[in-house]
C-alpha positions in Angstrom: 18.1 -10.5 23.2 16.5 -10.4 26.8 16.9 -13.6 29.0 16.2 -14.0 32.7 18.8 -13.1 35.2 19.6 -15.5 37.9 17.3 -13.6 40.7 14.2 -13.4 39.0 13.7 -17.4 40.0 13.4 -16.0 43.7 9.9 -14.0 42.5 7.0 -16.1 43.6 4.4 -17.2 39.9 1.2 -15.4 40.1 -1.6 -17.7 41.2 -3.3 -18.1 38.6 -1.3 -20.4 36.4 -2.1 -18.4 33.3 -2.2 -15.2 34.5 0.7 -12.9 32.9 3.5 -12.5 35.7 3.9 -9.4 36.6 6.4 -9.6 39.5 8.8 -10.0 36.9 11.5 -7.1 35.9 10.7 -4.6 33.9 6.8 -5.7 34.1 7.2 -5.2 38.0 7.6 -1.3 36.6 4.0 -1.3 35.3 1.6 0.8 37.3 -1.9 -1.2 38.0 -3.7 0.4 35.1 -0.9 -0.5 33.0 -1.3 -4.1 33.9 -5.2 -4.2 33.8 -4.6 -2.6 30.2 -1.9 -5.1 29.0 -3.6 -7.9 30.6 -6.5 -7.3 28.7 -4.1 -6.8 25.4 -2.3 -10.0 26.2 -3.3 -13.3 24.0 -1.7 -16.9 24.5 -0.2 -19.2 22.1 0.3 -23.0 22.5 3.1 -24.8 21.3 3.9 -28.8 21.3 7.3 -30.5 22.0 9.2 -29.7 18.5 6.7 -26.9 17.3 8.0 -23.7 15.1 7.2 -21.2 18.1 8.8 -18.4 15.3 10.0 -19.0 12.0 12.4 -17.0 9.7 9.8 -15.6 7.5 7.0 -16.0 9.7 5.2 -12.5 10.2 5.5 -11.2 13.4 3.2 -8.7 15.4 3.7 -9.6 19.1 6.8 -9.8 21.7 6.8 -13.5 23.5 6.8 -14.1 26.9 7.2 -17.7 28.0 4.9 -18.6 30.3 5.4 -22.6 30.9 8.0 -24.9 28.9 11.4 -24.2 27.3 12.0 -22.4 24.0 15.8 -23.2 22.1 16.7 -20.4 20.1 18.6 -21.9 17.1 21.4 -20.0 14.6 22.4 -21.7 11.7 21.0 -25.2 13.4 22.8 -24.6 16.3 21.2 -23.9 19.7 22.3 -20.3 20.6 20.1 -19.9 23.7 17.3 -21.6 25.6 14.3 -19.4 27.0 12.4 -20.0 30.2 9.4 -19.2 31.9 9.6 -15.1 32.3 12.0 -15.1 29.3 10.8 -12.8 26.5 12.0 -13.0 22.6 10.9 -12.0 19.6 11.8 -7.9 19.7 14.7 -8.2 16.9 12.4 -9.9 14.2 9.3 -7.7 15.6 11.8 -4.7 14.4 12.6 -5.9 11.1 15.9 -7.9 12.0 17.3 -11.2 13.4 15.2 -13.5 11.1 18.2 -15.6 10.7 17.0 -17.1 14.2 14.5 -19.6 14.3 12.4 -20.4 18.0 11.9 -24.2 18.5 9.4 -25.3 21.5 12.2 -27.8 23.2 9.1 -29.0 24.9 5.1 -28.1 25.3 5.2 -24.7 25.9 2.7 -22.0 26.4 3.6 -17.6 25.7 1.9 -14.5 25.9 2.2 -12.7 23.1 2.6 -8.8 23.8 1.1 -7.3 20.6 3.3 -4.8 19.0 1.0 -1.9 19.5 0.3 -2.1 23.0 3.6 -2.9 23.6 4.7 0.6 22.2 2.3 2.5 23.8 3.5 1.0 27.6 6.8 2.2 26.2 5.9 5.8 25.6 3.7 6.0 29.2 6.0 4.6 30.5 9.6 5.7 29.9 11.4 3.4 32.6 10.2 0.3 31.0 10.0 1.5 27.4 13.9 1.8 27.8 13.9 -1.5 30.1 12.6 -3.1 27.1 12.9 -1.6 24.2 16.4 0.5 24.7 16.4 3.7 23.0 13.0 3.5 21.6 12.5 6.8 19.8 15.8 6.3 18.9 14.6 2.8 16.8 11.2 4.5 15.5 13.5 7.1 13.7 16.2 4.2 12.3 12.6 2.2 10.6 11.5 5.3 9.2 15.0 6.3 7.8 15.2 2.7 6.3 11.8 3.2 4.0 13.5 4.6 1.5 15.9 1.8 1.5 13.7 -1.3 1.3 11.3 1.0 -1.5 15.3 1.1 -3.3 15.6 -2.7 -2.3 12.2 -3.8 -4.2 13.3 -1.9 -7.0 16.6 -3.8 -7.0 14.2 -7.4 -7.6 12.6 -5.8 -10.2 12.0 -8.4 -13.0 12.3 -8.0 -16.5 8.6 -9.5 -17.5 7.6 -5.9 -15.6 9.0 -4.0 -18.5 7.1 -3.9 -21.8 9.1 -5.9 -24.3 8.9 -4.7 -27.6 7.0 -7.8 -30.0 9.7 -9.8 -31.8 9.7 -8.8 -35.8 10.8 -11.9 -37.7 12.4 -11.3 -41.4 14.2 -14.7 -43.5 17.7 -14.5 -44.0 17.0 -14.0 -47.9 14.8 -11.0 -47.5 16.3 -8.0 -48.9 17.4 -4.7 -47.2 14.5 -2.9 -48.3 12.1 -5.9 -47.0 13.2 -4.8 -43.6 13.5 -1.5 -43.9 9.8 -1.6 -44.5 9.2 -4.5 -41.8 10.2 -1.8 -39.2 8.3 0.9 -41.3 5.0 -0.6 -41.4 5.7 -1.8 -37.6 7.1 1.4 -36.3 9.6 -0.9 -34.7 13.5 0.3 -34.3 14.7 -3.4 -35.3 13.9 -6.9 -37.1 15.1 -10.5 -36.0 16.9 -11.8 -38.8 16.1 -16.1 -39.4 19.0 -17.3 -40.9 20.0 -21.2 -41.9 23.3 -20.2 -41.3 26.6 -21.7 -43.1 26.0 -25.1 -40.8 21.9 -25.2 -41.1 22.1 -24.5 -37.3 19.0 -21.7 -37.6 20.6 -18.5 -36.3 18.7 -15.6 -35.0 20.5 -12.4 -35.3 19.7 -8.7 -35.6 19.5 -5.7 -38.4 18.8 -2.1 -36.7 17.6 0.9 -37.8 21.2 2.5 -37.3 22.7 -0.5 -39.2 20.5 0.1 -42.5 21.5 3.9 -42.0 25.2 2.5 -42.3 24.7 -0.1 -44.5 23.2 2.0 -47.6 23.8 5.2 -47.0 28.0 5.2 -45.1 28.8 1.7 -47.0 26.4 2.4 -50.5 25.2 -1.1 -50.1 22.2 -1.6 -52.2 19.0 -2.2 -50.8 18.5 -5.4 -52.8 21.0 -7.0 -50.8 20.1 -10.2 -48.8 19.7 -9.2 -45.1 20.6 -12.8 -43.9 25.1 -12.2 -44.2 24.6 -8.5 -43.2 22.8 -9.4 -39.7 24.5 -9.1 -36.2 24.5 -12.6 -34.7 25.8 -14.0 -31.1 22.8 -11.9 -29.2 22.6 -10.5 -26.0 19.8 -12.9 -24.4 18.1 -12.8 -21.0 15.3 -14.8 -19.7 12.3 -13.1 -18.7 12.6 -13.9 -15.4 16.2 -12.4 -15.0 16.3 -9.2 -12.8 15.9 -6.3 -14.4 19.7 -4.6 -13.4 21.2 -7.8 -14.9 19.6 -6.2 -18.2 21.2 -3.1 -17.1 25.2 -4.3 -16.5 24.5 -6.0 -19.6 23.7 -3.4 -21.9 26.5 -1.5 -19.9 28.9 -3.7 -20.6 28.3 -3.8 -24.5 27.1 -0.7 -24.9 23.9 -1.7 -26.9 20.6 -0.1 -26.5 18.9 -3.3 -26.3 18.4 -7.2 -25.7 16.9 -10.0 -26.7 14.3 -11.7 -24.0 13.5 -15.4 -23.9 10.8 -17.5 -22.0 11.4 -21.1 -22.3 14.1 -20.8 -24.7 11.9 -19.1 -27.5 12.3 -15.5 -28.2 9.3 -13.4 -26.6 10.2 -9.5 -27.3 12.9 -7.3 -27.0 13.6 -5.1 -24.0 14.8 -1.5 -25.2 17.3 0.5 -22.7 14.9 3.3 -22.5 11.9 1.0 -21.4 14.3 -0.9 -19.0 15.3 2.8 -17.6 11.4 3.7 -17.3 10.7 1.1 -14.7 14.2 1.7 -12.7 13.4 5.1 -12.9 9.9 4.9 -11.0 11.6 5.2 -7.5 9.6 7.7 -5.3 12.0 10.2 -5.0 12.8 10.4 -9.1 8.8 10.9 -9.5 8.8 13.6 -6.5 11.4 15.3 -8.8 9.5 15.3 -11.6 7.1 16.8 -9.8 8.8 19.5 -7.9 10.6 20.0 -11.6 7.2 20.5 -13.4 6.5 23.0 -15.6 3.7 22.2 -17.4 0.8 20.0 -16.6 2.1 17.4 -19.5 5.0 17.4 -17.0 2.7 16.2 -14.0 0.5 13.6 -16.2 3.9 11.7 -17.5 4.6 11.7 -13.2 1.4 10.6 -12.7 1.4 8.0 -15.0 4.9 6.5 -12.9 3.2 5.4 -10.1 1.1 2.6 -11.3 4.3 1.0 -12.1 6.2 1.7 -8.6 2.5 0.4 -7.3 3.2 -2.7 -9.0 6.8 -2.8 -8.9 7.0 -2.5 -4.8 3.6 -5.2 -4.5 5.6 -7.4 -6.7 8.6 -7.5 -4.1 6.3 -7.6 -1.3 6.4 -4.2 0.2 3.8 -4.3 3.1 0.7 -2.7 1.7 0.6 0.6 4.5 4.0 1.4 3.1 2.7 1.6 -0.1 -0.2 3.8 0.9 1.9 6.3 2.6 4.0 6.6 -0.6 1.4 6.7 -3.2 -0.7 9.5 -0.7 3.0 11.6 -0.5 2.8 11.3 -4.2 -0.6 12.2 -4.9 -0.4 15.2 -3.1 2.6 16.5 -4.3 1.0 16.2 -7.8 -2.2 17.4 -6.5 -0.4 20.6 -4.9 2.0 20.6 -8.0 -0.5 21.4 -10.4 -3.2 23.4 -8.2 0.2 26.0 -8.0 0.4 25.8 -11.7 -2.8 27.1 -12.4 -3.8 29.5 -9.6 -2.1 32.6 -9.2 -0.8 33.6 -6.1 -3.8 35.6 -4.4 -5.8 32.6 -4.8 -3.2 30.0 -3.4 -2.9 32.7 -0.5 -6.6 32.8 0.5 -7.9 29.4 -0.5 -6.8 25.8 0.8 -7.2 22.7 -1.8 -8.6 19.5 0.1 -8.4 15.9 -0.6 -11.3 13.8 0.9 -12.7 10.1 1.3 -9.6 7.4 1.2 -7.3 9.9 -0.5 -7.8 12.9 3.0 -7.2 9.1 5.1 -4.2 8.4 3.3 -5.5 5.0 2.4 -5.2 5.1 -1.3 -3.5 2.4 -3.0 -4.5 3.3 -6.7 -6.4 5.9 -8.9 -10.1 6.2 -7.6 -12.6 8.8 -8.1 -11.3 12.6 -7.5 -13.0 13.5 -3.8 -11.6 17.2 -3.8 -12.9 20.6 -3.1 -11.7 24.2 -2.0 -12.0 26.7 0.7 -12.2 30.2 0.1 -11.3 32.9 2.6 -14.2 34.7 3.4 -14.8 37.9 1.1 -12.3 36.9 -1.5 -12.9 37.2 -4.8 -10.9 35.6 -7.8 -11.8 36.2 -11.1 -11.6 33.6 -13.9 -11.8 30.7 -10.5 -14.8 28.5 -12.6 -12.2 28.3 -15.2 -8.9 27.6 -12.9 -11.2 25.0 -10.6 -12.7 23.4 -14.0 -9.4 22.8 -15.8 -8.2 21.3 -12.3 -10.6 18.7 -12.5 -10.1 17.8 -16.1 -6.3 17.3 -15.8 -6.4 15.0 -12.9 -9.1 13.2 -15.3 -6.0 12.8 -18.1 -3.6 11.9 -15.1 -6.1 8.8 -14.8 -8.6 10.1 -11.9 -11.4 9.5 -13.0 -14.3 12.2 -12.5 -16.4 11.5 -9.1 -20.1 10.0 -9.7 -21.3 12.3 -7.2 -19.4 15.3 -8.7 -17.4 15.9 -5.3 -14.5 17.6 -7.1 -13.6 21.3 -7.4 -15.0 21.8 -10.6 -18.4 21.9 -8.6 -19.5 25.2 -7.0 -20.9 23.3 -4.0 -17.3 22.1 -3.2 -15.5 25.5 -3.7 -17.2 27.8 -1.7 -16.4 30.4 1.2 -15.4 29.4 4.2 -18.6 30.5 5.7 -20.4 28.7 3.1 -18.9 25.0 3.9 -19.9 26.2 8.2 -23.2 26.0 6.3 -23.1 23.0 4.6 -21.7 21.4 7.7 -24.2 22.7 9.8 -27.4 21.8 7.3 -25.1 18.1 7.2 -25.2 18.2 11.1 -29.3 19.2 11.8 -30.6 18.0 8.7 -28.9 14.8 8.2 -30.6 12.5 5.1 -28.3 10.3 3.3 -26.6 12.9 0.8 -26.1 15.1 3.7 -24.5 11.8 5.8 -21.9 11.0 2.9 -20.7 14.9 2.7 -20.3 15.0 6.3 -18.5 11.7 6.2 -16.0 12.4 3.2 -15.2 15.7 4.6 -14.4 14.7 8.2 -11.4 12.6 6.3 -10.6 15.9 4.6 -6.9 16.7 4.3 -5.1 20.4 3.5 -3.0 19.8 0.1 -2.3 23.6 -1.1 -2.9 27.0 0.0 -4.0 27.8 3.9 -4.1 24.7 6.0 -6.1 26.8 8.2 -9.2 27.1 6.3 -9.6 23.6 7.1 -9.2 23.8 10.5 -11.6 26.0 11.1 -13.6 24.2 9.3 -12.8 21.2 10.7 -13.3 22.9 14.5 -16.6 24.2 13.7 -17.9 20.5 12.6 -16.7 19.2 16.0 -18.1 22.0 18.1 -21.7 21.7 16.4 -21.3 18.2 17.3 -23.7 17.5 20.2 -24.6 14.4 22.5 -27.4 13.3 20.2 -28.2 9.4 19.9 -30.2 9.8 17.0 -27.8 12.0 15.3 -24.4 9.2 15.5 -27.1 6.5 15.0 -28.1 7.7 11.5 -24.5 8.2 10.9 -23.2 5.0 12.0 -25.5 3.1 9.9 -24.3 2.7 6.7 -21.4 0.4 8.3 -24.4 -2.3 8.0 -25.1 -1.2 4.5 -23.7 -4.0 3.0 -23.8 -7.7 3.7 -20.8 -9.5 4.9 -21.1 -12.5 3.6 -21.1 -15.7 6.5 -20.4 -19.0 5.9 -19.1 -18.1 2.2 -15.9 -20.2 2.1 -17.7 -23.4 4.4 -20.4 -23.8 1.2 -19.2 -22.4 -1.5 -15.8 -24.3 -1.2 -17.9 -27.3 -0.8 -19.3 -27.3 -4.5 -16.0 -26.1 -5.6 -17.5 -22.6 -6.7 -17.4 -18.9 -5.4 -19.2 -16.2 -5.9 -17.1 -13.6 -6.3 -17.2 -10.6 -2.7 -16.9 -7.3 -3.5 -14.1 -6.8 -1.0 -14.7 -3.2 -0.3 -18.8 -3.7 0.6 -18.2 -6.6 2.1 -14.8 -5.6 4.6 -13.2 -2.6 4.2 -15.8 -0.1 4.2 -17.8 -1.2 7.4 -14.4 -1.1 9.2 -13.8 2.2 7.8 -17.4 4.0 8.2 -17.4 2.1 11.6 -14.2 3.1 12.9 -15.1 6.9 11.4 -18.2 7.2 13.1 -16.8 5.5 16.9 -14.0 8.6 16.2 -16.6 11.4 15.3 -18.6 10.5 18.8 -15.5 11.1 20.3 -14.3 14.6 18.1 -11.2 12.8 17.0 -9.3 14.7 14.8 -6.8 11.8 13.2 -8.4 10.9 9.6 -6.4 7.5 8.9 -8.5 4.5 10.0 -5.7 2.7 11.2 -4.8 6.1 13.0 -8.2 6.2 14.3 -8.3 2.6 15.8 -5.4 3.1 18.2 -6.5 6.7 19.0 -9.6 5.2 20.1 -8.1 2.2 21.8 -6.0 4.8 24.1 -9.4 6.4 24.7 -10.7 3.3 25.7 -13.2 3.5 23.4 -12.4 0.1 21.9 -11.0 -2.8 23.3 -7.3 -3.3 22.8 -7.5 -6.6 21.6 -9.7 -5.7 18.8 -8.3 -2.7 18.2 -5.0 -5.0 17.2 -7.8 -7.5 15.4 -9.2 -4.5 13.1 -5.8 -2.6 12.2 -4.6 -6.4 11.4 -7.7 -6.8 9.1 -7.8 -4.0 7.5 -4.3 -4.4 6.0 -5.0 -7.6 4.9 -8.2 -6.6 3.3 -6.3 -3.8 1.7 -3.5 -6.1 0.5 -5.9 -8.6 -1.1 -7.9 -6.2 -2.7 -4.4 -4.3 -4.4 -3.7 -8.2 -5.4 -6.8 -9.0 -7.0 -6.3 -5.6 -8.9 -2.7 -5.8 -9.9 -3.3 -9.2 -10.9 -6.8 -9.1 -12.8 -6.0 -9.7 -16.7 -8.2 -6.5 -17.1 -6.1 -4.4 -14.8 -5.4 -1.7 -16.8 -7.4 1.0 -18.0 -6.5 4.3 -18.9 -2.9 3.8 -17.7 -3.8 2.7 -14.6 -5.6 0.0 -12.7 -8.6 -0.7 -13.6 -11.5 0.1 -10.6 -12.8 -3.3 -9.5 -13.3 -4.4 -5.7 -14.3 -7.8 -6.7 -12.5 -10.4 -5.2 -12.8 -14.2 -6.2 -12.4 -16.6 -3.1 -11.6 -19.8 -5.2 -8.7 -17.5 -6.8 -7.0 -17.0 -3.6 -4.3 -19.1 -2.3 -4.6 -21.1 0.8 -3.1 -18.0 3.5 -5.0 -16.0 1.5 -8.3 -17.6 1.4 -8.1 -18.4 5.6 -6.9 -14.6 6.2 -10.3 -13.4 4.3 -12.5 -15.8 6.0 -11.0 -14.7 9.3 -11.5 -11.4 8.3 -14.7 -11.4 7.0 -15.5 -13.1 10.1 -14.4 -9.8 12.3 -15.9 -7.8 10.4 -19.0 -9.3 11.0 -18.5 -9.5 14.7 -17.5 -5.8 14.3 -20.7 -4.8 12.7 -22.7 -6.6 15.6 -20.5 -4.2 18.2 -21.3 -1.2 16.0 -24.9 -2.0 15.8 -25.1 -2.5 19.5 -22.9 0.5 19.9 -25.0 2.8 18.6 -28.4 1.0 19.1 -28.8 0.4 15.3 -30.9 -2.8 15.8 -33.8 -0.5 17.4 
């Protein structure tokens, strides 16, 4: 924690009463377009006597600065410190720890709030105050990305056992014979049967007759099959709630060594979790489904990996893992499979002069769950593989079983026009470029968030450079391309109306928010010949540039994740969420669904977007 040394009372306060104070160590380190940049970052936050300046699980994107009043910082109710004008707080919790603090306004009390990404990039400018504030910063970058792996572990720890399919409870009397439940489980293709039984005392028992105990039964013991199940039942079972964690399931089995246990909601039985469907959902931590990838043999191999990371998806949204980490790891993932099986079925010339692209959301690393197949391939020039229509075509129909579904506007390998020469994709770029009508505008805008998967990354450079170079200063050109970012309405008003008559029309989310940040953000980065292909990526590149405002630079990258994180709700929690082993492929969002954050975080966002399309269309002159 910072505080304010005794001699920073002798600096004289900046004359305009809110203006940020800059006299102040280590801001006094700042060079003047450092401050002109922060001060235009900066935002201000008012407090009254008594207010939560910062709570414990409050979300935090900003380092404070107190700029008039007194803040107490309070430990376990006690006051632990009290922050004054030029004091700053905040960097602990804005770094993932000290959120057993809570910050209490003492009195009214007005901060700057430093957001998180300017903040950083002062920091790498500027190495004297990075380590004035920050310490060893790189040093702290490489510690958050080292603990990923253990928070992704962590989420999987608070895995809960109604995220496990439970096997449907089979009921048999006590008086039914062994042969009745031998063919209970027959007809069922169940391992199992709940056995009903009065018991000696009338007290209704539930016990348990297995598969292995009719084995023993008849055919070790020579019972006969006639015999009444009710005396020959296990009783006393194993019971968890549905809501008990899913490694208490685990010990518990453990500790008995039985293969499965009995789940309850409410005190009635629901199902019965088996130790091998327990183990599937433990199992589906990242780095056990990048094994099964690297270990693949077979495409069967790939599909069952494939098929994993719906459930860590779910698992790690369920346990509130932030929605970017989730990206990155289902984009690692996808890859891996993607590259996994492309070295599977091309032989070695091919994977030596060819490189295998991902495009759209996947090439931006922005995608969250199986969505069309944007893919194609770069051939060296001159080479020739035989038998490549049927390598590229069963590439495309295996991702289609690993649940990608086939891409409406056949953008996939399987395609001849998107596995071509190297020379023919300079064409196609440059007919995308000179003759620009709407196909043309979409091919040129999925393939400038292409990404290298397998084979020669430099293919795709090249390819990548000659887009860029063609590239010239044309108005009309970035004009064109920029429009589609008004090509859906956002709605206005929605929640102030529609709330009113207590109905909602349900917003397609991506239409409506994501994709005019996206395409807008895209085109704002292709004026400039960026070569980042993440959005959020794109937003600060462009905010360094200058090109867009710092402030809503911050306001966008905020957005976005939100946006993304509501529309992966409204997915993992739609009753018709699965489809083919997957999630099913619907962008439509319900406002009256949404809980109160939720519903004010999508009108605020909707309402950015909207004043983000107006800068677009300005921008590039769209409204002439």
């Amino acid at each position: 924690m910072f505080t304010t040394t005794p001699d920073t009372a002798l600096h004289s306060a900046p004359a305009d009463p809110g203006a940020f104070d800059f006299t102040r160590p280590p801001f006094d380190r700042l060079t003047a377009g450092e401050r002109e940049g922060l001060s235009a970052a900066l935002d201000l936050a008012l407090h009254p006597k008594g207010g939560v300046v910062l709570g414990r699980e409050e979300p935090v994107d900003a380092l404070f600065v107190v700029l008039r009043g007194a803040v107490q910082e309070r430990r376990g109710g006690e006051v632990a410190a009290v922050h004054g004008p030029g004091d700053r707080f905040g960097l602990q919790a804005l770094y993932g720890g000290g959120r057993s603090r809570v910050f209490i306004a003492a009195e009214p009390t007005v901060c700057h709030l430093i957001p998180r990404p300017a903040l950083e990039a002062l920091a790498r400018d500027n190495p004297e105050f990075g380590a004035a504030v920050l310490g060893n910063f790189a040093q702290r970058m490489t510690e958050l990305a080292a603990e990923r792996p253990a928070r992704e572990m962590a989420a999987l720890t608070m895995a809960r056992i109604r995220q496990a399919y439970l096997h449907p409870p089979l009921f048999v009397d006590g008086g039914a014979s062994l042969r009745d439940a031998a063919d209970t489980m027959k007809r069922n293709r169940a391992s199992s049967v709940l056995v009903r039984d009065p018991g000696p005392e009338g007290d209704g028992r539930i016990g348990i007759l297995t598969g292995t105990d009719l084995r023993d039964l008849v055919v070790l013991d020579g019972r006969s099959v006639e015999e009444p199940v009710g005396p020959l039942a296990r009783y006393g079972l194993l019971t968890l709630d549905r809501d008990d964690l899913l490694f208490n399931a685990l010990v518990l089995m453990t500790k008995h060594a039985v293969r499965r246990v009995v789940v309850t909601e409410n005190g009635a039985v629901v199902g019965l979790l088996g130790q091998s469907d327990l183990l599937a959902v433990l199992s589906n931590h990242s780095q056990v489904i990048g094994l099964q990838v690297e270990h693949a043999t077979d495409p069967e191999d790939l599909r069952r990996a494939s098929l994993s990371i719906v459930e860590l998806i779910r698992t790690l949204h369920a346990t509130g893992v932030k929605v970017a980490f989730i990206a990155d790891l289902v984009t690692e993932l996808n890859r891996r499979i993607f590259r996994k099986l492309f070295e599977l079925l091309a032989p070695p010339e091919l994977l030596a002069n060819s490189c295998l692209i991902v495009m759209g959301s996947e090439g931006r690393g922005e995608q969250l769950l199986k969505t069309d197949q944007d893919n194609g391939l770069i051939l060296r020039d001159g080479f020739d593989c035989p038998g490549l229509d049927a390598i590229v075509a069963d590439f495309s129909r295996h991702l289609v079983a690993f649940g990608y579904p086939p891409c409406p506007g056949n953008i996939m390998v399987s395609n001849p026009e998107w596995t071509r020469p190297l020379a023919g994709y300079k064409d196609a770029i440059f007919h995308w470029i000179h003759r620009p009508d709407e196909a043309a505008q979409m091919n040129l805008a999925i393939f400038y968030d292409a990404a290298a998967v397998a084979g020669d990354p430099a293919l795709l450079d090249e390819a990548r450079g000659y887009l860029l170079g063609r590239l010239q200063d044309n108005q009309m050109f970035f004009t064109h391309f920029a429009r589609p970012t008004l090509a859906f309405d956002t709605p206005s008003g929605l929640f102030a109306t529609l709330f009113e008559r207590r109905r909602a029309e349900p917003v397609d989310i991506k239409k409506a928010g994501i994709f005019p940040i996206v395409h807008g953000v895209r085109a704002l980065a292709l004026e400039k010949r960026m070569t980042e292909t993440n959005t959020v990526a794109r937003i600060w590149a462009l905010a360094e540039l200058g090109a867009l405002d710092r402030k809503l630079a911050g306001e966008l990258a905020e957005a976005f994740a939100i946006l993304s994180t509501i529309r992966l709700k409204a997915r993992v929690d739609s009753p018709h969420g699965e489809a083919d082993g997957g999630l099913a492929i619907d962008n439509l969002v319900h406002p009256d669904r949404l809980g109160k954050l939720d519903h004010d975080q999508f009108k605020d966002c909707l309402a950015l977007v909207k004043s983000f399309k107006d800068t677009i269309a300005y921008h590039f002159r769209l409204n002439h």
